[in-house]
SEFIZA-3560 file (N, C-alpha, C; in Angstrom, 3 decimals):
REM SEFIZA-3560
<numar><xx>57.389</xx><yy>184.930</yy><zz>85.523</zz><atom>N</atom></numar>
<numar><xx>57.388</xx><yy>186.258</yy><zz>84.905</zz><atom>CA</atom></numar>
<numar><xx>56.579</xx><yy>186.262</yy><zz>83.612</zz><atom>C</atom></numar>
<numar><xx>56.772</xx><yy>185.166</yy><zz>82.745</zz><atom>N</atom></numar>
<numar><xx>55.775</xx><yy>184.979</yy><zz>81.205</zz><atom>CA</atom></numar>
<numar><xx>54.357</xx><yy>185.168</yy><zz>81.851</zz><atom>C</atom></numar>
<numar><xx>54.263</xx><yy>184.413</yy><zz>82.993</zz><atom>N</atom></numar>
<numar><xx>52.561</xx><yy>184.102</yy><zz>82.979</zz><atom>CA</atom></numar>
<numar><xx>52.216</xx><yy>185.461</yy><zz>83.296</zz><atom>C</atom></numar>
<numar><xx>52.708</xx><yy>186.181</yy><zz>84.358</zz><atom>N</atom></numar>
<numar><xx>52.130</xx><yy>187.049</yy><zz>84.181</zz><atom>CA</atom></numar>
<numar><xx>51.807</xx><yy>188.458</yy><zz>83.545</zz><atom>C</atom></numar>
<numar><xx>53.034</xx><yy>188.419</yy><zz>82.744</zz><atom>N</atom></numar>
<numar><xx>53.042</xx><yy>189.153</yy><zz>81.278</zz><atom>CA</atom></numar>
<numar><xx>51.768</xx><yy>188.671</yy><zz>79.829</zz><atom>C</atom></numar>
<numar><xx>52.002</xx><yy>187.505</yy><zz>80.131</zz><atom>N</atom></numar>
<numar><xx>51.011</xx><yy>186.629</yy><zz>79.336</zz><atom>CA</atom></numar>
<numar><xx>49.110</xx><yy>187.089</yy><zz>79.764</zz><atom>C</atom></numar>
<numar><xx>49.298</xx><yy>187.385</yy><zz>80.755</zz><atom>N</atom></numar>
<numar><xx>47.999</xx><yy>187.858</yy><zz>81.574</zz><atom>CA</atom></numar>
<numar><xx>47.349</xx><yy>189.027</yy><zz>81.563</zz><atom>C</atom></numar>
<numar><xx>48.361</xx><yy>189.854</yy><zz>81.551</zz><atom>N</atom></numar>
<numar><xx>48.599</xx><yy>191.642</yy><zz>81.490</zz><atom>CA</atom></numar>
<numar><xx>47.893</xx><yy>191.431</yy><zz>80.031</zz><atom>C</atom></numar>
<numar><xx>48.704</xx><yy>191.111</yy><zz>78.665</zz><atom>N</atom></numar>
<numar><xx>48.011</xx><yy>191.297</yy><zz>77.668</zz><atom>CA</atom></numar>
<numar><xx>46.997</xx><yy>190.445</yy><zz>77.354</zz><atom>C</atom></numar>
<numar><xx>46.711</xx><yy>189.792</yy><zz>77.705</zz><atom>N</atom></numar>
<numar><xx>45.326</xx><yy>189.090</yy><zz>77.434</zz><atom>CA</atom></numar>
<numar><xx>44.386</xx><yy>190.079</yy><zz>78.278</zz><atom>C</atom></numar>
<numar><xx>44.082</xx><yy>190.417</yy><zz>79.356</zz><atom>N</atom></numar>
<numar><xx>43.455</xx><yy>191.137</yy><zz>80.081</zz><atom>CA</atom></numar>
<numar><xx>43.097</xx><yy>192.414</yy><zz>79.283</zz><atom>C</atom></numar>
<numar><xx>44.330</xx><yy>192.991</yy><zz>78.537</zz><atom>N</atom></numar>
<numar><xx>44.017</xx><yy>194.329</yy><zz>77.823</zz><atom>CA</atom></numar>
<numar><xx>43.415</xx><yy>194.239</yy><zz>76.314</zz><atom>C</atom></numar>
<numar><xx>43.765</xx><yy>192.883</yy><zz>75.623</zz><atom>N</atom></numar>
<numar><xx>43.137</xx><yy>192.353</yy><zz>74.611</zz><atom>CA</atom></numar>
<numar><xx>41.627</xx><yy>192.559</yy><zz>74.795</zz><atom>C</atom></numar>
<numar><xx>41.625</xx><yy>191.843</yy><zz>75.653</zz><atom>N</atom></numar>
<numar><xx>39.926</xx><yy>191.322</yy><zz>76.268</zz><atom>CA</atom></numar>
<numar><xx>39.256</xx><yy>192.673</yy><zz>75.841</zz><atom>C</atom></numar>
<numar><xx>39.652</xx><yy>193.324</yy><zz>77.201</zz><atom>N</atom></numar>
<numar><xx>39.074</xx><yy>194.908</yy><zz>78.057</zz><atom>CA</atom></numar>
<numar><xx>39.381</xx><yy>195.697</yy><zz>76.387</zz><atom>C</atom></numar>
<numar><xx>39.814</xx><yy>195.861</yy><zz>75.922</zz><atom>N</atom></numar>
<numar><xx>39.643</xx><yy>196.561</yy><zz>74.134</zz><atom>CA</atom></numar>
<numar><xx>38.721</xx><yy>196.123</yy><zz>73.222</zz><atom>C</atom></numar>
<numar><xx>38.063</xx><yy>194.953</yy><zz>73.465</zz><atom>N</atom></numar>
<numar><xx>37.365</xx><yy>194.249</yy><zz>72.651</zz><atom>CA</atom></numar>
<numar><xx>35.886</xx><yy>195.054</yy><zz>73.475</zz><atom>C</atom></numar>
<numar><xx>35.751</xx><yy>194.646</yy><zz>74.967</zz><atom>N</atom></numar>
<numar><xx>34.767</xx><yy>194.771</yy><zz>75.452</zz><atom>CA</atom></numar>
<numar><xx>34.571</xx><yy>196.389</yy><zz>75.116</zz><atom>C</atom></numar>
<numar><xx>35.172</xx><yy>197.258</yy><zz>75.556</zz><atom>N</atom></numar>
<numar><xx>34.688</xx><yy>198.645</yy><zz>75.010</zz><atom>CA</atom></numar>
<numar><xx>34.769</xx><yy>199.153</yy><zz>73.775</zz><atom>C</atom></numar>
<numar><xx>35.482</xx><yy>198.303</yy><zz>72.836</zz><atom>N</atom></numar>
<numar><xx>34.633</xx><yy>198.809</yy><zz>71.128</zz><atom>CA</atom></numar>
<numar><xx>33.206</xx><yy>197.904</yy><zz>71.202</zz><atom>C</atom></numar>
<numar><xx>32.971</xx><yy>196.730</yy><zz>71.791</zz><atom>N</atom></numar>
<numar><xx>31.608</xx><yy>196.322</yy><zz>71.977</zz><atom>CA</atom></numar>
<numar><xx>30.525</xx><yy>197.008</yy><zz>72.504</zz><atom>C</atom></numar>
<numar><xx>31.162</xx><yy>197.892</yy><zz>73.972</zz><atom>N</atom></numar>
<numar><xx>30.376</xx><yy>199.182</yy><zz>74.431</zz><atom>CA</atom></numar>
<numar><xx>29.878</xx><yy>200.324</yy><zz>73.783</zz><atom>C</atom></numar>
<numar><xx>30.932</xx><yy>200.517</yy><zz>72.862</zz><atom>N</atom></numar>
<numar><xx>30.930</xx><yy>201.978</yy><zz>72.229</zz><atom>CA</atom></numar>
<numar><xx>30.186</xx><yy>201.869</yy><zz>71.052</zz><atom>C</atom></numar>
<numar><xx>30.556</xx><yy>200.680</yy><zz>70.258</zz><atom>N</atom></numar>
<numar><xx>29.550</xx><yy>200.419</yy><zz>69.333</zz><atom>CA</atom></numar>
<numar><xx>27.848</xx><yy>200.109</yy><zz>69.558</zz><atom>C</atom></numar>
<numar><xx>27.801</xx><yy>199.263</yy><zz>71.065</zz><atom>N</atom></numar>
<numar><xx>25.928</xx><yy>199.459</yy><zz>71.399</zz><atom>CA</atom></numar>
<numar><xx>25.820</xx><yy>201.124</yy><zz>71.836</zz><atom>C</atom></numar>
<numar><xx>26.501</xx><yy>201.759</yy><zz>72.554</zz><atom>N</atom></numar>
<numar><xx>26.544</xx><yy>203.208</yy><zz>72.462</zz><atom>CA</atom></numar>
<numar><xx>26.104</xx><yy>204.344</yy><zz>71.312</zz><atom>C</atom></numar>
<numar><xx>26.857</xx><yy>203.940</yy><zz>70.106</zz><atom>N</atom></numar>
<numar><xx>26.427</xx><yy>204.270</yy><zz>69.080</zz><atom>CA</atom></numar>
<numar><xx>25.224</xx><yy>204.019</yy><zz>68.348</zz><atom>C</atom></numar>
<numar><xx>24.857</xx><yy>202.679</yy><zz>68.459</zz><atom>N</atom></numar>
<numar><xx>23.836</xx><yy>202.111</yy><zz>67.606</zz><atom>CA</atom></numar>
<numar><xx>22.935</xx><yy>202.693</yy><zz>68.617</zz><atom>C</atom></numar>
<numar><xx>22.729</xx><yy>202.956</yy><zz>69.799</zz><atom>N</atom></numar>
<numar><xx>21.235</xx><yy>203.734</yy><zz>70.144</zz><atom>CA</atom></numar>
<numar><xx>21.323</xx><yy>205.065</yy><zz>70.064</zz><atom>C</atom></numar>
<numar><xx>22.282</xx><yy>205.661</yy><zz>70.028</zz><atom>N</atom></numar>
<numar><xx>22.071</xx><yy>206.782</yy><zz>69.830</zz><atom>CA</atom></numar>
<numar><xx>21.877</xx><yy>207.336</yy><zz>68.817</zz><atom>C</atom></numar>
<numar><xx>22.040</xx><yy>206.714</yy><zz>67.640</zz><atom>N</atom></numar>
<numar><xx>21.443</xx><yy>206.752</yy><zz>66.328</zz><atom>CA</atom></numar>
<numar><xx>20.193</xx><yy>206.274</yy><zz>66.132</zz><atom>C</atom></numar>
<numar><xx>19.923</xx><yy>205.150</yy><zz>66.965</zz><atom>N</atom></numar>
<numar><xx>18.343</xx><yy>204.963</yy><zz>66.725</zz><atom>CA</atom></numar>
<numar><xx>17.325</xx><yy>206.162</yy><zz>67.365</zz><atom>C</atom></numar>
<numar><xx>17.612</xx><yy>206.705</yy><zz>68.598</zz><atom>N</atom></numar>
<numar><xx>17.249</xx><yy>207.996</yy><zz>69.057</zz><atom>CA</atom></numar>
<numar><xx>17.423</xx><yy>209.185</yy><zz>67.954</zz><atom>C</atom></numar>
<numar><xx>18.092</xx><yy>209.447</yy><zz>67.329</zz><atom>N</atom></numar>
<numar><xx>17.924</xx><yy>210.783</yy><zz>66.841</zz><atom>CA</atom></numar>
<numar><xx>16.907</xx><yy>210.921</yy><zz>65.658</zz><atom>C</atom></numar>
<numar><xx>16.599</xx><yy>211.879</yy><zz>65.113</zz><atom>N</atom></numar>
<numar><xx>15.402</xx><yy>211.861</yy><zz>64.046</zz><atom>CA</atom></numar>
<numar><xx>15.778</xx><yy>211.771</yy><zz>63.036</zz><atom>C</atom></numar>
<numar><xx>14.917</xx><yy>210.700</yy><zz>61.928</zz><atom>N</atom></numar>
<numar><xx>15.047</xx><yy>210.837</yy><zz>60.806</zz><atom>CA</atom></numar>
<numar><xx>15.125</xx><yy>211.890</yy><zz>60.017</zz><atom>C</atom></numar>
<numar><xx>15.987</xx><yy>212.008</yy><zz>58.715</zz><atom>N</atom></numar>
<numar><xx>15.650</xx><yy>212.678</yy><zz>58.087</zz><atom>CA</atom></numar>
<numar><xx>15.144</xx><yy>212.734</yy><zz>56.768</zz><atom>C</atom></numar>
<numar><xx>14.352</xx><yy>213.289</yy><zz>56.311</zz><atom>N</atom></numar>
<numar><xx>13.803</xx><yy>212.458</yy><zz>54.825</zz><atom>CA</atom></numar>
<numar><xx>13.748</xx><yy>214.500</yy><zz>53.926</zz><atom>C</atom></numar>
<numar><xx>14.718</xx><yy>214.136</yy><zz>53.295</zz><atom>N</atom></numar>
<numar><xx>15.081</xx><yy>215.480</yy><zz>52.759</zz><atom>CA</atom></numar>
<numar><xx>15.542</xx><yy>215.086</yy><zz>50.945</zz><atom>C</atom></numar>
<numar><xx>15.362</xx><yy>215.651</yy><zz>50.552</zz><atom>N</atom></numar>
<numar><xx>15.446</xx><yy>215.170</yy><zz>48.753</zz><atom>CA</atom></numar>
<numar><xx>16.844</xx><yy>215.595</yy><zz>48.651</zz><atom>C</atom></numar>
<numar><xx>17.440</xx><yy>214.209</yy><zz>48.124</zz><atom>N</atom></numar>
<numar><xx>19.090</xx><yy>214.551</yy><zz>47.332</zz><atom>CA</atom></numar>
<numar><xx>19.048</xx><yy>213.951</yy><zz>45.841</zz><atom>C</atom></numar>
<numar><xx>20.130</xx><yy>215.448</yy><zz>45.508</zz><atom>N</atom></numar>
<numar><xx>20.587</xx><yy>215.012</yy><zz>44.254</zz><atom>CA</atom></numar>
<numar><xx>21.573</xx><yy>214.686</yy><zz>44.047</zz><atom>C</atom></numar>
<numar><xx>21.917</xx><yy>213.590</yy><zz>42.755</zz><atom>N</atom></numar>
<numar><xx>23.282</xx><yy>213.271</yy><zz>42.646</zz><atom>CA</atom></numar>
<numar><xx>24.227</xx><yy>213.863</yy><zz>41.632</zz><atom>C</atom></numar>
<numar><xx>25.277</xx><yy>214.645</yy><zz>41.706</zz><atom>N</atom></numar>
<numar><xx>25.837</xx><yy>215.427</yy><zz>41.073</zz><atom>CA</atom></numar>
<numar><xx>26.721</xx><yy>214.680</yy><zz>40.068</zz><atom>C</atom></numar>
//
């Protein structure tokens, strides 16, 4: 019964790691895709 409780959460550990790994290359191109912007700021 441990092992395979022991399995269940390692499996979901994993699989959480792998899709913030997804979501984060997800992000990082879709930010490299969008357009710069080069606009003048001031600091208040």
């Amino acid at each position: 019964m441990f092992e395979i409780l022991f399995a269940v959460i390692f499996f979901l550990v994993i699989g959480t790691f792998i899709i913030n790994i997804g979501q984060g290359i997800g992000e990082w191109v879709s930010n490299n895709n969008s357009p710069r912007l080069t606009v003048t700021a001031s600091v208040t």
